[in-house]
C-alpha positions in Angstrom: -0.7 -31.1 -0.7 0.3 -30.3 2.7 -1.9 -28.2 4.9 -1.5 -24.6 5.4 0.3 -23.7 8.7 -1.4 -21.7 11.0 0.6 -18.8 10.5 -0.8 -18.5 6.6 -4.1 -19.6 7.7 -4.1 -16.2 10.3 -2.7 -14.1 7.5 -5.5 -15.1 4.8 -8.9 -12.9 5.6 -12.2 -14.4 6.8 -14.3 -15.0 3.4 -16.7 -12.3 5.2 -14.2 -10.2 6.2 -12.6 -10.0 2.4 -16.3 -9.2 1.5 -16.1 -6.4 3.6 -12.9 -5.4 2.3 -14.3 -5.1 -1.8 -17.5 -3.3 -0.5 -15.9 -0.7 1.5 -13.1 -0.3 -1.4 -15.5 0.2 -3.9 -17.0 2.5 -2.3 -14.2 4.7 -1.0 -12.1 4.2 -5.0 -15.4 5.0 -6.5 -15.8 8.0 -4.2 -12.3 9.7 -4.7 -12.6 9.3 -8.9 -15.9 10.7 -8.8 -14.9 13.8 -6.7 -17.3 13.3 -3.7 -14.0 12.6 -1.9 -11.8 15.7 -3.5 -8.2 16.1 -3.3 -6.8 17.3 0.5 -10.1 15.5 2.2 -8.7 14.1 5.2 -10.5 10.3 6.0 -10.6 9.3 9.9 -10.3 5.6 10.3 -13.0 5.9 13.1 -15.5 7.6 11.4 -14.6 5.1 8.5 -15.3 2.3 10.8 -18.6 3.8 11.8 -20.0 4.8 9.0 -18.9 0.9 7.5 -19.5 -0.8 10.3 -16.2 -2.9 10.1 -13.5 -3.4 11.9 -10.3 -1.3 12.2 -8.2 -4.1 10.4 -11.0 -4.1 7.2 -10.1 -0.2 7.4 -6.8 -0.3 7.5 -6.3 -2.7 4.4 -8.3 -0.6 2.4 -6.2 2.1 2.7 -3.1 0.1 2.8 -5.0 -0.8 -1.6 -5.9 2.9 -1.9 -2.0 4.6 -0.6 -1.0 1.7 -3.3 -2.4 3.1 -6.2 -1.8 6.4 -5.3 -5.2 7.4 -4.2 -4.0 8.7 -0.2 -1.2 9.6 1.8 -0.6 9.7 5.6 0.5 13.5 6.8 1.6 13.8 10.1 -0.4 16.0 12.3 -2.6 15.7 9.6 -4.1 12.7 9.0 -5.0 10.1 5.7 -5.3 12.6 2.9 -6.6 12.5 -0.6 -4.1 13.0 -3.5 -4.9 14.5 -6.4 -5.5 12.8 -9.4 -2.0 13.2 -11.0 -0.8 11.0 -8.0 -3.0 8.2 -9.2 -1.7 5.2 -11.0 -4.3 5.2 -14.0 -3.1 2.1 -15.7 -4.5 0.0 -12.6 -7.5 -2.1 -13.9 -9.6 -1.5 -10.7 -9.1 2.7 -10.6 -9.9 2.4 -14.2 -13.1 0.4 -13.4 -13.9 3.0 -10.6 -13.2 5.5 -13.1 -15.6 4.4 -15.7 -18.4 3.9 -12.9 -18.2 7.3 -11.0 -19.3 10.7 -12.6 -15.4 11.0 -14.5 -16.8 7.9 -17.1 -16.1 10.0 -20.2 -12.4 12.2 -19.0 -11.5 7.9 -18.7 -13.3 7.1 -21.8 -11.7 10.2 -23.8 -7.9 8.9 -22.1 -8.1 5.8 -22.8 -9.5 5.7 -26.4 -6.9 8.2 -27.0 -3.9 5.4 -25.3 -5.5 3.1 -27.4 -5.2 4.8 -30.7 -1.4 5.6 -30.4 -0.7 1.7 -29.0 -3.2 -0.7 -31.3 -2.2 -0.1 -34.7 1.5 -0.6 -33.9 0.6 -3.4 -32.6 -1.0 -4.6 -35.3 1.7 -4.2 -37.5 4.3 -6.1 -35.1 1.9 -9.0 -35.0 1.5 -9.4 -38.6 5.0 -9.8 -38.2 6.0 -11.8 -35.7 2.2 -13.9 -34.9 2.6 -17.8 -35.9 0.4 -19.4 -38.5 -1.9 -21.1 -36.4 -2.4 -17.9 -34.1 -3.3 -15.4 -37.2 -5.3 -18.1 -38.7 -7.0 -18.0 -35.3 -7.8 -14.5 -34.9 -9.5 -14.7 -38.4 -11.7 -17.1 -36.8 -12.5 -15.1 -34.4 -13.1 -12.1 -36.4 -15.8 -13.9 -38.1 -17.3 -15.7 -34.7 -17.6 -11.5 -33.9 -19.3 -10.9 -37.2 -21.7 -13.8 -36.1 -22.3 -12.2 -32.5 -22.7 -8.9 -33.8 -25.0 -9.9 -36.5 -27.2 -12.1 -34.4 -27.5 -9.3 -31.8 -25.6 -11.2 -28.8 -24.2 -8.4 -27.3 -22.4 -10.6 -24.0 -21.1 -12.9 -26.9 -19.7 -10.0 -28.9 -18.2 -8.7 -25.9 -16.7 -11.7 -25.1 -14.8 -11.7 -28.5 -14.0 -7.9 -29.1 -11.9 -8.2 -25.5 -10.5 -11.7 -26.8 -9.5 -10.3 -30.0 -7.7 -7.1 -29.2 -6.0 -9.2 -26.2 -4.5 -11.3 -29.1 -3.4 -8.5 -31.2 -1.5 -7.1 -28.3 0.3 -10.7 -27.5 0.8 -11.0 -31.1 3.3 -7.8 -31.5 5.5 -9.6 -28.9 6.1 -6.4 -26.9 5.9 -7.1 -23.2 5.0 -3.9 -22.7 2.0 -3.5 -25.2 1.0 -7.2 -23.4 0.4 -5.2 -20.4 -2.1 -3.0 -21.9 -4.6 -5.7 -22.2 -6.3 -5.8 -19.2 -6.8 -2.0 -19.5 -8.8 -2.8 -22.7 -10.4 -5.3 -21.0 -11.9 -2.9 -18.6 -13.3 -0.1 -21.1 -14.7 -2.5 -23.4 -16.7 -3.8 -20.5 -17.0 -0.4 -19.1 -18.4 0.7 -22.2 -20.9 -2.1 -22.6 -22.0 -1.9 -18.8 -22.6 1.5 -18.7 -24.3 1.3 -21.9 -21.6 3.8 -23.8 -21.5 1.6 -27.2 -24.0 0.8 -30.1 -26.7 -1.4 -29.1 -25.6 -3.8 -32.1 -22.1 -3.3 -33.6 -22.1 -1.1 -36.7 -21.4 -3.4 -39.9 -18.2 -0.9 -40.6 -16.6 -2.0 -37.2 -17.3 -5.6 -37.7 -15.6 -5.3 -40.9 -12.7 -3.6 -39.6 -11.9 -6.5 -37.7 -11.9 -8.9 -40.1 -9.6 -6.4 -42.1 -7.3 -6.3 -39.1 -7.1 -10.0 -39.0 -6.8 -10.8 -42.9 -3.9 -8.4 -42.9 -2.1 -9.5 -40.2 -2.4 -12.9 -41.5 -0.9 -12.0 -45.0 1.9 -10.6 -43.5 0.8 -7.3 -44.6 2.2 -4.8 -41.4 1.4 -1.8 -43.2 -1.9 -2.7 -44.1 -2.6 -4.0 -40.6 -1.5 -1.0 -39.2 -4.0 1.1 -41.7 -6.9 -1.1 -40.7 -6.4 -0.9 -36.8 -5.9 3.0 -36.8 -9.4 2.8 -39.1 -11.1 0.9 -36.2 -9.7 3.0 -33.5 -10.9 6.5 -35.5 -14.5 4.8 -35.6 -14.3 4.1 -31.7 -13.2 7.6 -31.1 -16.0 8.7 -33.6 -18.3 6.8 -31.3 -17.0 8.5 -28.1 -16.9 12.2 -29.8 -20.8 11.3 -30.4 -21.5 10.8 -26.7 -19.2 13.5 -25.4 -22.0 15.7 -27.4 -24.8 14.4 -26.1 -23.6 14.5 -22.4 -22.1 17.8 -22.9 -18.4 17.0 -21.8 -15.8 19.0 -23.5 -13.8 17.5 -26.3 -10.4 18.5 -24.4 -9.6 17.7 -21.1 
């Protein structure tokens, strides 16, 4: 492989300097989805680069990421301005992360749990009919390595398969779009488990959803698949409805 030329090698940031990048993006994303930055705040690049202590450039690319995903805007005679949160592109895995971490965790619970209800069991019933033999006979394997984990108690393990096996329903259905929608799982499963927003062990009920989920979609059986998924996804919103009582959100947003 041919070295990089210079020019690429300038582009690239400093290792330190990309650490410098996450840490002050974090804390700015984090920030505006947890309303201690509110819509129509104004952010000053030098106070940004004080109270950071990083350069202008580091500034500068973090708001290049933040105007991205909707987060700010540049107003003349005005200045780098907050948007509101309809201006916010919530399907982005890392505003979603930052969601799930600032003092919003259950308005992004509550949205997503609700995406995931009208999406999942569709997708369940397109894979069962268009998955291959070797890939449903798979995901009943791994329906019963998550009975295992969840039996045992390993909660990382279970983790590990809950994200692995909704990601393969959703490649199943063959719908790009529905594809697309995995990583946002991704994130509130582990938002969910690192915030400590789910079941210290995984309710025998759910554990046998899944394996209803993948036995159905391996016989073939759309309807059936479809049944079992919108079964799983009531007990998941039954689980969030539980902690939206006990922290007092509403159960509308």
């Amino acid at each position: 492989m041919e070295p990089s030329s210079p020019e690429v090698a300038a582009a690239r940031p400093a290792p330190a300097e990309a650490g410098l990048h996450a840490r002050v993006l974090d804390n700015l994303g984090t920030a505006i989805c947890g309303g201690e930055l509110p819509p129509g705040s104004v952010l000053n690049i030098d106070d940004l680069v004080e109270r950071y202590a990083v350069s202008r450039s580091v500034i500068r690319e973090v708001l290049r990421v933040l105007s991205s995903m909707g987060f700010i805007e540049a107003r003349r005679r005005v200045g780098v301005m907050i948007r509101p949160a309809t201006a916010w592109n919530v399907f982005d895995p890392q505003v979603i992360r930052w969601r799930l971490a600032s003092s919003g965790r259950m308005a992004q619970l509550r949205s997503i749990t609700e995406l995931r209800t009208a999406v999942e069991p569709h997708a369940a019933l397109l894979a069962a009919e268009r998955i291959g033999h070797d890939e449903a006979s798979d995901l009943v394997g791994l329906a019963a390595k998550m009975w295992a984990a969840g039996k045992a108690g390993d909660d990382e393990r279970f983790l590990h398969l809950d994200i692995e096996f909704h990601r393969r329903v959703l490649v199943a259905s063959g719908n790009e779009m529905f594809v697309q929608l995995q990583e946002l799982v991704a994130e509130v499963l582990t938002g969910r488990h690192k915030h400590h927003l789910m079941p210290h062990h995984p309710h025998e009920q759910a554990l046998q959803m899944h394996a209803d989920v993948a036995q159905a979609i391996q016989r073939r059986d759309g309807e059936g698949a479809r049944q079992a998924m919108v079964r799983l996804m009531e007990q998941a919103f039954g689980e969030m409805k539980s902690l939206w009582a006990q922290t007092g959100a509403p159960d509308s947003a």
